[in-house]
BADO-341337 format. One record per residue (C-alpha): chain; residue number from 0; z negated, x, y. Coordinates in nm, 3 decimals. Layout:
BEGIN
<A,NUM,<Z,X,Y>>
...
// end
This chain:
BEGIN
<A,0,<6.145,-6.498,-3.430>>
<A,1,<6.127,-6.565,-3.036>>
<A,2,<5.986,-6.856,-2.915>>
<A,3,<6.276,-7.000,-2.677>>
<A,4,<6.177,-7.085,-2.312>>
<A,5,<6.258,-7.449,-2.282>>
<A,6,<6.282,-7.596,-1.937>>
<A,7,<6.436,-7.745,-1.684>>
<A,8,<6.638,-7.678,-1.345>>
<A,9,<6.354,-7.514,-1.078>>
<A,10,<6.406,-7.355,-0.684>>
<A,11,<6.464,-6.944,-0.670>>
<A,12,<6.517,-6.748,-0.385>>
<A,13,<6.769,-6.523,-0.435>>
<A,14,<6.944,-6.267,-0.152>>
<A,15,<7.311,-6.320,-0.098>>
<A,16,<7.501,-6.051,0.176>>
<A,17,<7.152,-5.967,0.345>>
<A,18,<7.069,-6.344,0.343>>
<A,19,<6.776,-6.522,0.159>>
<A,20,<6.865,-6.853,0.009>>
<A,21,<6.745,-7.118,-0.229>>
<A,22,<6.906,-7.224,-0.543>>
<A,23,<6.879,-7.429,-0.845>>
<A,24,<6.851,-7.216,-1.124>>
<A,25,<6.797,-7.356,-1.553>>
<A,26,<6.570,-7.165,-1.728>>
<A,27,<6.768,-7.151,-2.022>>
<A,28,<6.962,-6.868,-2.113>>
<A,29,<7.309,-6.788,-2.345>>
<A,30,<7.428,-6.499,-2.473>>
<A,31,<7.719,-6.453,-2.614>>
<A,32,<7.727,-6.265,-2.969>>
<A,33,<7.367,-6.377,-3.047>>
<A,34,<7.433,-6.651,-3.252>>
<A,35,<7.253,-6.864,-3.059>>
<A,36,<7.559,-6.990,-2.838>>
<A,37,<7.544,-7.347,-2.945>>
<A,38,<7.186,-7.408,-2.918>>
<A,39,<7.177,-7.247,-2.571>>
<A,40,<7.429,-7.479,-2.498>>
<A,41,<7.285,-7.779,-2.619>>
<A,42,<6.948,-7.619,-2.429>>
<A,43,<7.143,-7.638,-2.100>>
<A,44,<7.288,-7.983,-2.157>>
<A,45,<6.979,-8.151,-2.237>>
<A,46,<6.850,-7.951,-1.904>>
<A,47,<7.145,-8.099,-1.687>>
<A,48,<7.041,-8.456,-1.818>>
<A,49,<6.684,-8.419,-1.759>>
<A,50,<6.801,-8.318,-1.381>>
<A,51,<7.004,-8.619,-1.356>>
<A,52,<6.681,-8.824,-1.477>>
<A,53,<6.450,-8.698,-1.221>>
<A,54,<6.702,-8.765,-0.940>>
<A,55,<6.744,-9.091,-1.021>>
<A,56,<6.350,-9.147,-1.074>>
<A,57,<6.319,-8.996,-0.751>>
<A,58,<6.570,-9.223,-0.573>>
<A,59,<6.355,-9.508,-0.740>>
<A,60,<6.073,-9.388,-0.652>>
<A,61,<6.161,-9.352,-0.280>>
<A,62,<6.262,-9.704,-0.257>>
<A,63,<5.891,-9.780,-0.372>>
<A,64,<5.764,-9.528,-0.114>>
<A,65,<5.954,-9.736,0.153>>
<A,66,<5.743,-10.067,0.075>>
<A,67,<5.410,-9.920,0.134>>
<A,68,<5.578,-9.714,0.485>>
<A,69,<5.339,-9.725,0.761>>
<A,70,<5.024,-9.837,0.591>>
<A,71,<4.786,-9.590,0.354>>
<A,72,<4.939,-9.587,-0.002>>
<A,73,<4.755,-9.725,-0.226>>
<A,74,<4.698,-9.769,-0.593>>
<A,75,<4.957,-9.991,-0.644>>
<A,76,<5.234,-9.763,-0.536>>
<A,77,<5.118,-9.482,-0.776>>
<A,78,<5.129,-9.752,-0.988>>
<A,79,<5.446,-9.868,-0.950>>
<A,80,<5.628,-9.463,-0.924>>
<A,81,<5.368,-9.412,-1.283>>
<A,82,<5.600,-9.677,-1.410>>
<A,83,<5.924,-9.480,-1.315>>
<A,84,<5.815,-9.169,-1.475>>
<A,85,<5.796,-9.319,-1.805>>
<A,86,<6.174,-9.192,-1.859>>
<A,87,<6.023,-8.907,-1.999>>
<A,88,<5.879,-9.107,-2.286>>
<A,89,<6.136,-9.359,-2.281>>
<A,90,<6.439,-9.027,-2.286>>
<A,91,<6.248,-8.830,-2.498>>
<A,92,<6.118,-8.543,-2.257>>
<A,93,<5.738,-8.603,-2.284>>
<A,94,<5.687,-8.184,-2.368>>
<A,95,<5.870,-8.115,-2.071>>
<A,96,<5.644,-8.324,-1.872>>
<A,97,<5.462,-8.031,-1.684>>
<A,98,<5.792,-7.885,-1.614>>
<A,99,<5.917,-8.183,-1.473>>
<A,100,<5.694,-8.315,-1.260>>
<A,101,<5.662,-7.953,-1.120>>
<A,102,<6.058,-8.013,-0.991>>
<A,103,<5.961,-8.349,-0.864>>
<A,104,<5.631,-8.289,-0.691>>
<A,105,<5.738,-7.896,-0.598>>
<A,106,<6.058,-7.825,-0.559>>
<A,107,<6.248,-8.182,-0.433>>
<A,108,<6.011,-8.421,-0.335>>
<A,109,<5.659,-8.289,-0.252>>
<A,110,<5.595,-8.579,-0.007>>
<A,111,<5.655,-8.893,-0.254>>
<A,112,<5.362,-8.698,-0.443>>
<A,113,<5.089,-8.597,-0.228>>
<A,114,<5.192,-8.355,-0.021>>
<A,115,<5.330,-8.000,-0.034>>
<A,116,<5.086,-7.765,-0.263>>
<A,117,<4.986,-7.409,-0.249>>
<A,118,<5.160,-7.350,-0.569>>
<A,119,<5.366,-7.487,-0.842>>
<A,120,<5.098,-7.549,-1.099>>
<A,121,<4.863,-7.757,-0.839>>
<A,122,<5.175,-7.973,-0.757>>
<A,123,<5.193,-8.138,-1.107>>
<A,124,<4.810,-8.326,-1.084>>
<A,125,<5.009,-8.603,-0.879>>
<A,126,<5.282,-8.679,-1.056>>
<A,127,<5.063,-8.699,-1.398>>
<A,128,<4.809,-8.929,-1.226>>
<A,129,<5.103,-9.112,-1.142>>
<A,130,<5.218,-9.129,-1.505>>
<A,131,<4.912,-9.212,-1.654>>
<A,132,<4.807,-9.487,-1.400>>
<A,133,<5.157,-9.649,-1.516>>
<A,134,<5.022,-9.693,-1.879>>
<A,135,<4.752,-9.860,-1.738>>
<A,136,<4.746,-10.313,-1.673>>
<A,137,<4.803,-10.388,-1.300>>
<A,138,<4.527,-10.611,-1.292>>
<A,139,<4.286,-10.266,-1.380>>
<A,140,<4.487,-10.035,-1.161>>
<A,141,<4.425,-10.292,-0.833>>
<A,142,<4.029,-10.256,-0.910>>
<A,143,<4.005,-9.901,-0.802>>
<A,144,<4.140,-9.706,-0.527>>
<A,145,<4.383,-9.361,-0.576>>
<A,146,<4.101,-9.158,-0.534>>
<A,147,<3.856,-9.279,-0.781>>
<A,148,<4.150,-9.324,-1.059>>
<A,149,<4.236,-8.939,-0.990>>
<A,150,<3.878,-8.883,-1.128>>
<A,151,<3.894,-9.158,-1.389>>
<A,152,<4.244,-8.966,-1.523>>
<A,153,<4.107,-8.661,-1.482>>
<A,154,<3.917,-8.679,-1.848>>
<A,155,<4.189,-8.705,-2.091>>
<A,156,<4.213,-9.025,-2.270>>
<A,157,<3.909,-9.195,-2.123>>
<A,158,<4.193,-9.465,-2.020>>
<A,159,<4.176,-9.569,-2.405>>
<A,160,<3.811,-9.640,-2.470>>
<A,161,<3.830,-10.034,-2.288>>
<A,162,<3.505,-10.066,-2.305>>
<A,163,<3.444,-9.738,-2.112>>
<A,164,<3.697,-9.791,-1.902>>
<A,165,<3.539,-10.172,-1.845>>
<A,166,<3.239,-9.993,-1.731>>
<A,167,<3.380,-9.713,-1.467>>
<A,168,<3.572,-9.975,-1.323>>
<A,169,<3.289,-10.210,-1.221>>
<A,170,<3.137,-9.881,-1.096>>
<A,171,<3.433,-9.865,-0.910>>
<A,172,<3.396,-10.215,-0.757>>
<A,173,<3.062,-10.137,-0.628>>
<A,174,<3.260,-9.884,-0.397>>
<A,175,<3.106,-9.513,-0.516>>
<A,176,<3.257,-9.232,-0.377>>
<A,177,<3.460,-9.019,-0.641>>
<A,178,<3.230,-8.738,-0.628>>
<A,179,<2.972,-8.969,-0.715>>
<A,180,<3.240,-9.170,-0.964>>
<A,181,<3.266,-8.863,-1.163>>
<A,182,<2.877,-8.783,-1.207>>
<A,183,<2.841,-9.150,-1.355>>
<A,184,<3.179,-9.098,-1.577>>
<A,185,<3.020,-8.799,-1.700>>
<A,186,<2.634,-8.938,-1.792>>
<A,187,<2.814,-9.244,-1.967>>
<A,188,<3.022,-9.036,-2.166>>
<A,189,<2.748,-8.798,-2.264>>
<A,190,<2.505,-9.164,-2.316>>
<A,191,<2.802,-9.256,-2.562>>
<A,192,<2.809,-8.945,-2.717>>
<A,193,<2.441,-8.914,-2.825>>
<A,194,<2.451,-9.305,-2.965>>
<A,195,<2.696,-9.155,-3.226>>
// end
């Protein structure tokens, strides 16, 4: 049996009398006579209320956006939108995550997350920074800058090990670069490893 495409609302250009516009478009599908009518239908309802949950994450989001206006954003205010995008734990969409934070970061609201990106894929890093540096205890997030917890999140579940985490973020305190942040996450980790 088919594996169903499961996903959320996303921008499509389509052509409408000569004209090229952009439209929200679910990637579910129904077909009637397949049998499959009421799932599809559940599909697109759970879609419409995962739409309604990123706009009003975004709206929050922007409101946190506004505080930090004007001045470099800093840690804190990935912090603080990481908290928002818990929904998708707290509603039950964390294997949509990718899919979501591609319509947040790509398609509506590429500026509360970075920037505009070259393509879809590159325009979810942000938003799961984001999430992951809301898991994490203000206190911790306000010892390192954006930059150097984009490195620190990059290794998955590094965030867990307290005592590593202890030690990157005095390394952070002493102000190294993230290049140079990510060379001395990676000879810890690999000093850990061969004390097993």
């Amino acid at each position: 049996m088919a594996k169903r495409k499961r996903g959320i609302l996303r921008r499509e250009t389509i052509t409408v009398d000569g004209k090229e516009i952009e439209v929200d478009t679910f990637d579910a599908t129904l077909i009637l006579g397949s049998g499959t009518e009421l799932e599809s239908i559940d599909e697109l309802l759970r879609q419409d209320e995962a739409e309604n949950l990123i706009r009003a994450a975004l709206s929050e989001i922007e409101a946190i956006a506004k505080k930090y206006a004007g001045k470099k954003r800093e840690s804190l205010y990935y912090y603080e939108a990481g908290k928002v995008l818990q929904f998708v734990d707290k509603q039950g969409f964390t294997d949509r995550r990718g899919l979501i934070w591609r319509r947040m970061g790509y398609d509506l609201r590429p500026d509360l997350f970075g920037g505009k990106r070259k393509n879809a894929e590159e325009s979810k890093r942000y938003p799961e920074t984001m999430y992951h540096l809301g898991k994490q205890l203000k206190r911790n997030v306000e010892r390192a800058n954006f930059d150097q917890w984009y490195e620190i999140l990059k290794f998955k579940d590094i965030y867990k090990d307290k005592d590593l985490l202890e030690q990157i973020l005095a390394l952070c305190e002493q102000g190294l670069s993230s290049v140079q942040l990510r060379q001395r996450i990676k000879e810890i980790r690999a000093s850990k490893s061969k004390d097993k």
